[in-house]
N, C-alpha and C positions, 0 to 999 in steps of 0.2 A: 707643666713648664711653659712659661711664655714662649714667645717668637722669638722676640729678645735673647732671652737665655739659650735657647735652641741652637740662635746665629752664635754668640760668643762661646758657645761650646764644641759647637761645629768649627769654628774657625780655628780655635784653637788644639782638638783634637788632627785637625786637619793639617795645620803647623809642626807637630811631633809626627805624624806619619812620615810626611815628606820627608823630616830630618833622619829618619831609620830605614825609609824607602831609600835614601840617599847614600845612603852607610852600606845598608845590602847591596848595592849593586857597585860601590866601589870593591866593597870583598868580590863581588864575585866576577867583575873586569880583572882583579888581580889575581884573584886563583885561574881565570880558564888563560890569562897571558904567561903565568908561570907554567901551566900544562905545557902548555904551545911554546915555552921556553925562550918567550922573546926579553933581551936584554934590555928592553924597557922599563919591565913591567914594576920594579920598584917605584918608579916616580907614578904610577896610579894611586900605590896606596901613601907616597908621603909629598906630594904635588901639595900646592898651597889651598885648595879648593880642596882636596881630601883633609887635611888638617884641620881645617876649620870645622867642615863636617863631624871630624872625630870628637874636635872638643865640644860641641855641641850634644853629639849624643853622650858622651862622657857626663858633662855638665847634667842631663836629662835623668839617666842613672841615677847623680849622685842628689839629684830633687826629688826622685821617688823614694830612695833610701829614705830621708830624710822625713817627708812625708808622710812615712808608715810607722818609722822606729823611731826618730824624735819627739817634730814636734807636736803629735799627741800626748807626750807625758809631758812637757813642759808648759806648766800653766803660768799665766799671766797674771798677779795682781795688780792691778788698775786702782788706781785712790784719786778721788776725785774729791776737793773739799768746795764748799757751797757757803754764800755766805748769805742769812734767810733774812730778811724782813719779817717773815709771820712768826720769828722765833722769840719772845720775850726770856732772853737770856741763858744760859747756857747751851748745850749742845746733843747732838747725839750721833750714832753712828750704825749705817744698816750699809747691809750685804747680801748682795744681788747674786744669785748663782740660776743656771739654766741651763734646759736640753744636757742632763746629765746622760740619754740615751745610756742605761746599762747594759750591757750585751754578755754572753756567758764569761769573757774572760774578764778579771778584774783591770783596771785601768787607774783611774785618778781619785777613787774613790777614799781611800786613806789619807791620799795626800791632802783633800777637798779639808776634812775632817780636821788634820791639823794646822792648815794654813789658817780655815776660817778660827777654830779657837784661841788661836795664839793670839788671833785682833781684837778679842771681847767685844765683840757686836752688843749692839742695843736689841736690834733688829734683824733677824733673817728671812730674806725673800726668794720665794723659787716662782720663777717665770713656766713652769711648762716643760713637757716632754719627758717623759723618766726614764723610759727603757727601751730597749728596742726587743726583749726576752722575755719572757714571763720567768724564766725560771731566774734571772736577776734581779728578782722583786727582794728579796730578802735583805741582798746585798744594797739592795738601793734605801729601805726603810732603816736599816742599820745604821746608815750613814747619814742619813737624818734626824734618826733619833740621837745619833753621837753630837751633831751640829749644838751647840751650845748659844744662847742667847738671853739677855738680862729682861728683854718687855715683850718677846712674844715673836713664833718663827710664823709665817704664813704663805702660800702657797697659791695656785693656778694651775687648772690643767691645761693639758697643749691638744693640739690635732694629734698626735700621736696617742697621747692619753685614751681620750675621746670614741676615736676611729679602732684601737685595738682594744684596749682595752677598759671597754666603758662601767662595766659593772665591777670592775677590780675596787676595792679599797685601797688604793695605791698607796694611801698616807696614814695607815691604821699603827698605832703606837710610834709616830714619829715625833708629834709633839707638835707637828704642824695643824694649821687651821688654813683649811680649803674656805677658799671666797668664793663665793659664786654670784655676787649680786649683795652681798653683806658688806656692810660696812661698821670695820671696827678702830677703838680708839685707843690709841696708844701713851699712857703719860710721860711726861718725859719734865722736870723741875721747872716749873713755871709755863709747861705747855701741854698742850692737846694736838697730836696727830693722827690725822685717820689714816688707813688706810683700807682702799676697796679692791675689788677683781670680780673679773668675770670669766667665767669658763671657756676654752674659744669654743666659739661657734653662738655664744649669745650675745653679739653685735648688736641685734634690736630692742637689747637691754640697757644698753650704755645710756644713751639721753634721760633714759628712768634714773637710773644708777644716779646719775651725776650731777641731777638734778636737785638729789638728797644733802647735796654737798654745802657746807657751810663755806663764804668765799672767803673769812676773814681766818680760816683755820689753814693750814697747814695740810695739801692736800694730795696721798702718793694712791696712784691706779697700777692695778698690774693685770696685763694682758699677755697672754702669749704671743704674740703677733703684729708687729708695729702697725696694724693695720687703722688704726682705730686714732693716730698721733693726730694729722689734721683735723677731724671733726672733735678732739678734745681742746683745740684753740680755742673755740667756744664755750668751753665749761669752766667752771673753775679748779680741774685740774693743776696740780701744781708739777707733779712730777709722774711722769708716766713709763714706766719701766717694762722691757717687753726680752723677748728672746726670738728663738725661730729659727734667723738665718745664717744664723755659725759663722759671722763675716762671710758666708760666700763660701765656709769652709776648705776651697781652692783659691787663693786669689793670688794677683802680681801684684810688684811693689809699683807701686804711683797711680795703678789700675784700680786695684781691691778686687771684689766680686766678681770671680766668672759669671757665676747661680748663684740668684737668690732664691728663684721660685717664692717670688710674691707681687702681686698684681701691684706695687708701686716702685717694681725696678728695682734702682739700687740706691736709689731715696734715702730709703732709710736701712741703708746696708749691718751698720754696727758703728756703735759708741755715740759720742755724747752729738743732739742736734737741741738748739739753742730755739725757741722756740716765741712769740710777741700775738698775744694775743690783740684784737680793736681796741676801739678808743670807747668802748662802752667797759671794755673790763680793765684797760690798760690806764682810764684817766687817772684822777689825783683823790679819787673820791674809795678807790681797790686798792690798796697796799701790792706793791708788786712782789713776787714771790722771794726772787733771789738779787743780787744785784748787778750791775752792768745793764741798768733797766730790762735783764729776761725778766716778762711775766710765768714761764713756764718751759719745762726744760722735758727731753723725750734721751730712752739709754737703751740700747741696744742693745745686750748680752751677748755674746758671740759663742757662750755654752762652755760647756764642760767635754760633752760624749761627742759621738758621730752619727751619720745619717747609720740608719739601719736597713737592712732586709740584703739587696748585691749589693747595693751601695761602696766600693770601696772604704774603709777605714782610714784616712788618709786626712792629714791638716798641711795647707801649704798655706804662709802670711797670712794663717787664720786661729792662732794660737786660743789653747782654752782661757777660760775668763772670769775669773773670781773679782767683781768691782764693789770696791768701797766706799762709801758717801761720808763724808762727814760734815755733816751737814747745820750750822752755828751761827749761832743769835749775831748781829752786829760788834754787843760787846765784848763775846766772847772770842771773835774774827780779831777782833783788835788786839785781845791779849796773845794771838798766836804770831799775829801780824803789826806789829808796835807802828809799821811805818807803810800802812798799803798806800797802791795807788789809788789817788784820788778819785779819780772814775769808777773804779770795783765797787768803791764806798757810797757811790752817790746813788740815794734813795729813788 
């Protein structure tokens, strides 16, 4: 955990005590003045400054509630449509799922299942992280072998993979294809898309990797870990898709992230970062990827599961996150969109 995160966790735990240290000692001014039988002792506990207090800790309750027995099961779909220059006409559509952490009890696992097939993906991508249990391994292969997809599911492991369990076949009759440094191609009616990954922890592979990269094609990276977004401005990365920090899996509204626990802050906390590579990949000479002149675009997954081990099980303004790309050639942008704005469209 950075400094950073340490301070805004410290503060913030620091914030709720107070507010229950505050509570506790109003009860117990008003119990030892009821003892003592002073005919005050009601305006202690309903004084303006105890009221406030109460709703606060009330308020506090009913965000832990909520954080435990919500919204963990309520998942987010996110649809995000794209509109490509490196697409020569039609379209497709892929779905980013992450940090499923399965733990012994069942969770979103079913629901992951029917949400993703009911969208007929082209494409399905797991960013990393699977379980937090060994003995939820089944239950996690199940539900990716149930994952349905028309051109190919593919996959990444995470730090959790890795660190617990490295020697597992995490992904054996899932159907998925583990990237580790491969890059594969995906057809799709008049196009060719790659997609590649690296396992985390092979950082001082990427510049290899991406170098393999064709810049006139269509080009998606998956990494566990946004860690690797700035040094792919320089490649010809087109879309870089990562997981990891759960939004913050705690966060306030207008704030985000208490924790991310990652060396770039909260940077790149979760969801879509719009991204412009130089004037050496950006002139007129490299077809820009998408339009509103992004040369290249980075997504943060906010995941599915929770942190594991004491970790609390707890999601606050960090809802799970099934996101959808749909991602379409110019003219096929146009047939969904008869009248866009003119800047979207400009090449």
């Amino acid at each position: 955990m950075s400094r950073e995160d340490l301070v805004r966790a410290m503060l913030f735990l620091g914030l709720i005590a107070l507010v229950y240290v505050a509570e506790a000692g109003i009860w117990f001014r008003y119990i030892l003045q009821r003892l003592k039988q002073f005919p005050n002792a009601p305006r202690v506990l309903f004084g303006r400054f105890a009221l406030c207090i109460h709703a606060m800790a009330l308020l506090g309750v009913l965000c832990a509630a909520y954080g435990f027995w919500i919204e963990p099961y309520w998942v987010e779909v996110k649809h995000i449509e794209l509109c490509c220059y490196k697409l020569n006409g039609g379209s497709f559509r892929l779905v980013q799922i992450s940090d499923t952490h399965c733990d012994l009890k069942p969770r979103n696992e079913t629901k992951v299942v029917e949400i993703i097939n009911a969208l007929n993906p082209d494409v399905i991508v797991f960013t990393g992280d699977s379980l937090n249990d060994l003995q939820a391994l089944p239950r996690f292969q199940e539900m990716l072998h149930s994952l349905k997809a028309s051109k190919g599911k593919f996959a990444v492991r995470g730090n959790i993979d890795n660190h617990y369990f490295p020697t597992v076949d995490l992904f054996a009759d899932t159907g998925f294809q583990v990237l580790n440094g491969e890059i594969q191609t995906v057809e799709s009616p008049g196009n060719s898309i790659t997609i590649s990954g690296l396992s985390y922890g092979r950082q001082d592979s990427f510049r290899q990797l991406t170098g393999k990269l064709d810049r006139k094609a269509l080009n998606l990276f998956l990494y566990h870990t946004p860690d690797l977004v700035d040094p792919s401005v320089k490649t010809p990365v087109d879309l870089y898709l990562a997981g990891h920090l759960h939004g913050g899996q705690v966060a306030l509204p207008l704030y985000g992230a208490l924790i991310t626990m990652s060396p770039q802050g909260k940077k790149y906390e979760s969801g879509r970062y719009d991204l412009f590579k130089p004037p050496l990949y950006g002139s007129s000479s490299v077809t820009p990827a998408f339009a509103r002149d992004i040369d290249s675009m980075a997504y943060v997954n906010r995941g599915i599961g929770m942190e594991g081990g004491i970790a609390p099980r707890v999601r606050f303004c960090a809802r799970p996150e099934i996101t959808v790309f749909d991602i379409r050639s110019p003219e096929d942008y146009l047939k969904h969109h008869p009248y866009p704005d003119k800047k979207a469209m400009k090449p």
